[in-house]
Z-matrix of the N, CA and C atoms (Angstrom, degrees):
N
C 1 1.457
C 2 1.523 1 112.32
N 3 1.766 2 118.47 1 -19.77
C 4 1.413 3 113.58 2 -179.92
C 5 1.940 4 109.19 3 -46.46
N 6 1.041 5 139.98 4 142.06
C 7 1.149 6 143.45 5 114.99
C 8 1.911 7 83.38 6 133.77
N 9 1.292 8 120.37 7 16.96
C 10 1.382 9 124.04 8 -170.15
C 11 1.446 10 117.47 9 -90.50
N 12 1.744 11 120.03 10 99.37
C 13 1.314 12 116.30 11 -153.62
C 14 2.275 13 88.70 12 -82.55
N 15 1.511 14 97.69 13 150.12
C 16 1.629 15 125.55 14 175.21
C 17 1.523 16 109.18 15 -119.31
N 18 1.513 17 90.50 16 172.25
C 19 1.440 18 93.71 17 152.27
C 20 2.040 19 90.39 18 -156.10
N 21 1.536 20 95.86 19 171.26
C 22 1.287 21 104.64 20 -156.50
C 23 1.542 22 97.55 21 -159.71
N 24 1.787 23 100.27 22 125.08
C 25 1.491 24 109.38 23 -168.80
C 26 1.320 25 111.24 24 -95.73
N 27 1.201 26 111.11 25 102.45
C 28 2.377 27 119.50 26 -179.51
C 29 1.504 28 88.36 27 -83.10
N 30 1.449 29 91.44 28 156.88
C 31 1.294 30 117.66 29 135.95
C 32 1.283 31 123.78 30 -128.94
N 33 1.792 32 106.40 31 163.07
C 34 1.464 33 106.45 32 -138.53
C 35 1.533 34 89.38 33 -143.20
N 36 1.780 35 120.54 34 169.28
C 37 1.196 36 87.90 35 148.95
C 38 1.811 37 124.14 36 -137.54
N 39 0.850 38 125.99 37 175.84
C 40 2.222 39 115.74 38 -143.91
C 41 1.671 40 81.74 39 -85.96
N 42 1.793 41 100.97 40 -172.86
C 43 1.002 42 119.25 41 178.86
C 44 1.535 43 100.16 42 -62.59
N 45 0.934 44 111.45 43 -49.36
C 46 1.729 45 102.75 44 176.64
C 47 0.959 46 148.58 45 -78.77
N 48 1.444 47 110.07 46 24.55
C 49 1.594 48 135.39 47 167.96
C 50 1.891 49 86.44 48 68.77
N 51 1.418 50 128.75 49 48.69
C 52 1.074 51 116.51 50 163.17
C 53 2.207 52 100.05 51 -111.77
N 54 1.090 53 114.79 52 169.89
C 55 2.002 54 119.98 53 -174.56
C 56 1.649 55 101.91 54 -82.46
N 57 1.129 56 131.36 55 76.04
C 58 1.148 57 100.15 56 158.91
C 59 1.579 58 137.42 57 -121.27
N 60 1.443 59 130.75 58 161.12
C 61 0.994 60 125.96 59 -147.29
C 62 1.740 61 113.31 60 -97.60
N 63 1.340 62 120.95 61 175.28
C 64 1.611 63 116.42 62 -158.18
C 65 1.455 64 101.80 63 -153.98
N 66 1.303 65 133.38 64 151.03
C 67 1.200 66 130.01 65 158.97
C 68 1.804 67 95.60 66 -114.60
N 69 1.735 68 91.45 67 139.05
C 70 1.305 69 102.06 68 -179.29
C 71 1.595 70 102.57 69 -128.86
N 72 1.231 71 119.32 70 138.06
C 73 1.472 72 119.29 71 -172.29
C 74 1.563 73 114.91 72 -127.92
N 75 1.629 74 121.32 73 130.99
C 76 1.568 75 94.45 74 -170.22
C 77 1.802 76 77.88 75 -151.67
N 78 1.698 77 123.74 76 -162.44
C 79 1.026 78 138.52 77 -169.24
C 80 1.906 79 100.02 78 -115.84
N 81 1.356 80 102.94 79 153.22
C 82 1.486 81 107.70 80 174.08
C 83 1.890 82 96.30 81 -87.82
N 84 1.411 83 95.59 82 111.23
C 85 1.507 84 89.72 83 159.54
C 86 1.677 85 119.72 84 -86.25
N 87 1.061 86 135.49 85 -43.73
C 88 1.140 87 121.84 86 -170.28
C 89 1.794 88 116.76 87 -133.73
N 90 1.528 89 173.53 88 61.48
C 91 1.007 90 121.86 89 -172.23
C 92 1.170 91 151.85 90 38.22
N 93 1.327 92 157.49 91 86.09
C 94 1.712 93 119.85 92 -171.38
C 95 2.043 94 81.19 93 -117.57
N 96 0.971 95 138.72 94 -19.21
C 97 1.652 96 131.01 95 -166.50
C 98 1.612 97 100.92 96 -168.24
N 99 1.235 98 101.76 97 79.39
C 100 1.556 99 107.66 98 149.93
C 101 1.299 100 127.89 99 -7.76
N 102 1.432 101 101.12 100 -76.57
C 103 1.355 102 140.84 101 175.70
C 104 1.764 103 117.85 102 -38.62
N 105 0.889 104 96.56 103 -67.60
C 106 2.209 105 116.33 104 167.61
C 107 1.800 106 105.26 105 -75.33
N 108 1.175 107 126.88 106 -8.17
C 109 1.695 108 123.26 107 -152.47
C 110 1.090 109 93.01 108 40.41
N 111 1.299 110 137.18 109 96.20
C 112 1.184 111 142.09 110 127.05
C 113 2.046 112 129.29 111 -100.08
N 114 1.056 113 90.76 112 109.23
C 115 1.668 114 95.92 113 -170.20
C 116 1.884 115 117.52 114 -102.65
N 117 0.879 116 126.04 115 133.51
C 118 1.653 117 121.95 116 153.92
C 119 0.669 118 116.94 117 -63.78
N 120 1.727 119 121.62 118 136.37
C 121 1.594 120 106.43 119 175.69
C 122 1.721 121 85.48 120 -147.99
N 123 1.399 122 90.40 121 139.18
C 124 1.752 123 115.18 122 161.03
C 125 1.425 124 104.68 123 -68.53
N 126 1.743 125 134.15 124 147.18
C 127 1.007 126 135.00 125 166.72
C 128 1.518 127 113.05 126 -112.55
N 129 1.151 128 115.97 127 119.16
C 130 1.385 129 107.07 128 178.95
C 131 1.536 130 118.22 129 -45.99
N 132 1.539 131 118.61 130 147.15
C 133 1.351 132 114.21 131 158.53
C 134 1.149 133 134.51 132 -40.06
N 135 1.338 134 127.44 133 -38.81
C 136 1.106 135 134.80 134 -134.93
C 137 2.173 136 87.82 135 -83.57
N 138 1.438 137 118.67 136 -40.14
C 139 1.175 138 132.34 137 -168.66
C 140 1.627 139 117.98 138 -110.64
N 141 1.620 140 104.08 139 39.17
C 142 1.398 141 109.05 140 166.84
C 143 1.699 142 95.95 141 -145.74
N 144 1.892 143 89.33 142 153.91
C 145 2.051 144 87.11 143 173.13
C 146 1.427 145 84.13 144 -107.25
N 147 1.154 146 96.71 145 -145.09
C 148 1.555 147 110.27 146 -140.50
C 149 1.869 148 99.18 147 -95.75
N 150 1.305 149 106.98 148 -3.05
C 151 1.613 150 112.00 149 -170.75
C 152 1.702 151 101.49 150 -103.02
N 153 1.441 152 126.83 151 -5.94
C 154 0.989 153 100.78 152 -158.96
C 155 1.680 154 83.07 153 -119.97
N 156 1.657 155 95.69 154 -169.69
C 157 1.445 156 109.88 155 -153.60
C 158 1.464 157 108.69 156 -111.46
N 159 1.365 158 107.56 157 128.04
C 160 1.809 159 112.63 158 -171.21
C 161 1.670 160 132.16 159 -75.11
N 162 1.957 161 90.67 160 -9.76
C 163 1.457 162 104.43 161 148.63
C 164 1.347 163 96.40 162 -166.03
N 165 1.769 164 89.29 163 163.63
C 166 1.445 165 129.51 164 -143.04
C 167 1.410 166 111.80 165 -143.37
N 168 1.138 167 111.84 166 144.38
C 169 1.963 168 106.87 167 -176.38
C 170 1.839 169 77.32 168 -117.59
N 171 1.217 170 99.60 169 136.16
C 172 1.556 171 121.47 170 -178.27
C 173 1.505 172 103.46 171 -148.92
N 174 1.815 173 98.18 172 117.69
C 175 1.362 174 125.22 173 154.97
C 176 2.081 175 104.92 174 -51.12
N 177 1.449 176 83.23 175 128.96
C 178 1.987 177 90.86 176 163.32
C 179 1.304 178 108.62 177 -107.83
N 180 1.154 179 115.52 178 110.76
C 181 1.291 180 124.47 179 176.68
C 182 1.769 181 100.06 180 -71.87
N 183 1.865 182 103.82 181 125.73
C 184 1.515 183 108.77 182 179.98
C 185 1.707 184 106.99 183 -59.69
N 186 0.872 185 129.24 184 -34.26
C 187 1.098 186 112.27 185 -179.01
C 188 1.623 187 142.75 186 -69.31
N 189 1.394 188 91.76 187 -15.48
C 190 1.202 189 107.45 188 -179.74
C 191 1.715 190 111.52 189 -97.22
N 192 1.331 191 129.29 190 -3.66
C 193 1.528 192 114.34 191 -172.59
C 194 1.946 193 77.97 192 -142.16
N 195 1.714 194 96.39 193 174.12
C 196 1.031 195 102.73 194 -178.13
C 197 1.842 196 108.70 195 -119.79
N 198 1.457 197 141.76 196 104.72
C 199 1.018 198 119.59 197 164.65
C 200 1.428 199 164.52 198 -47.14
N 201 1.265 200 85.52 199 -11.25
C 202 1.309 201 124.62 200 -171.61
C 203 1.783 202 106.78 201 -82.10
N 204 1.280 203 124.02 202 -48.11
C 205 1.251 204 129.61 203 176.02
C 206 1.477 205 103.70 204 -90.80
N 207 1.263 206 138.97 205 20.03
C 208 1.739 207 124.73 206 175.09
C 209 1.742 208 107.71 207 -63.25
N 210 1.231 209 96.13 208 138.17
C 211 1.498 210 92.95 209 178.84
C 212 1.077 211 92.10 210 -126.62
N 213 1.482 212 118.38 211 173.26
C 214 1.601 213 127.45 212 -151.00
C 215 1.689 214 108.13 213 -122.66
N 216 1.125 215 143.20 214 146.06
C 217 0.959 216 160.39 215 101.62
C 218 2.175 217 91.95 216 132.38
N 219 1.395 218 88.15 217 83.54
C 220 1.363 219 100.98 218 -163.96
C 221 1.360 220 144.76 219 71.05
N 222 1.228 221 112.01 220 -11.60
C 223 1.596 222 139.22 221 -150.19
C 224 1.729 223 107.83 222 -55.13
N 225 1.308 224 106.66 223 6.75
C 226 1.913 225 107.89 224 174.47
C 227 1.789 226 97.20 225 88.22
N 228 1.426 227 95.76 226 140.66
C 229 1.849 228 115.94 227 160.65
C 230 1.533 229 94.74 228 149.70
N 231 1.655 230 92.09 229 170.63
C 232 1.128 231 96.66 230 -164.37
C 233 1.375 232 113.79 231 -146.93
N 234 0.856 233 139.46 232 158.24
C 235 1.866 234 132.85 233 -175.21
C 236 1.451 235 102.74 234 -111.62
């Protein structure tokens, strides 16, 4: 999964204390738990402000991505 670009739907909430939602997209840098899908992931610039964090250990929920089709060295998918 190293080098496997995602994207991943937050919710957040606006200047006006109203919920709203974001797609954030970054690369799997490392593994951290096989076991749990737990992955690191870098977030691209382009989809963080200035409060949030440029990496992240993120649970993959099985249901949402497929393992079976990961392709390697960026090749697109998304959780």
């Amino acid at each position: 999964m190293k080098g496997f670009r995602l994207e991943i739907l937050f919710s957040y909430s606006g200047d006006d204390g109203t919920q709203c939602l974001g797609w954030y997209h970054g690369v799997v840098q490392e593994v951290v738990n096989s076991k749990t899908n737990c992955v690191r992931v870098r977030w691209d610039n382009e989809c963080l402000s200035e409060h949030n964090m440029k990496i992240t250990d993120q649970k993959l929920a099985m249901g949402n991505w497929n393992p079976k089709s990961i392709k390697t060295g960026g090749g697109g998918g998304s959780t």
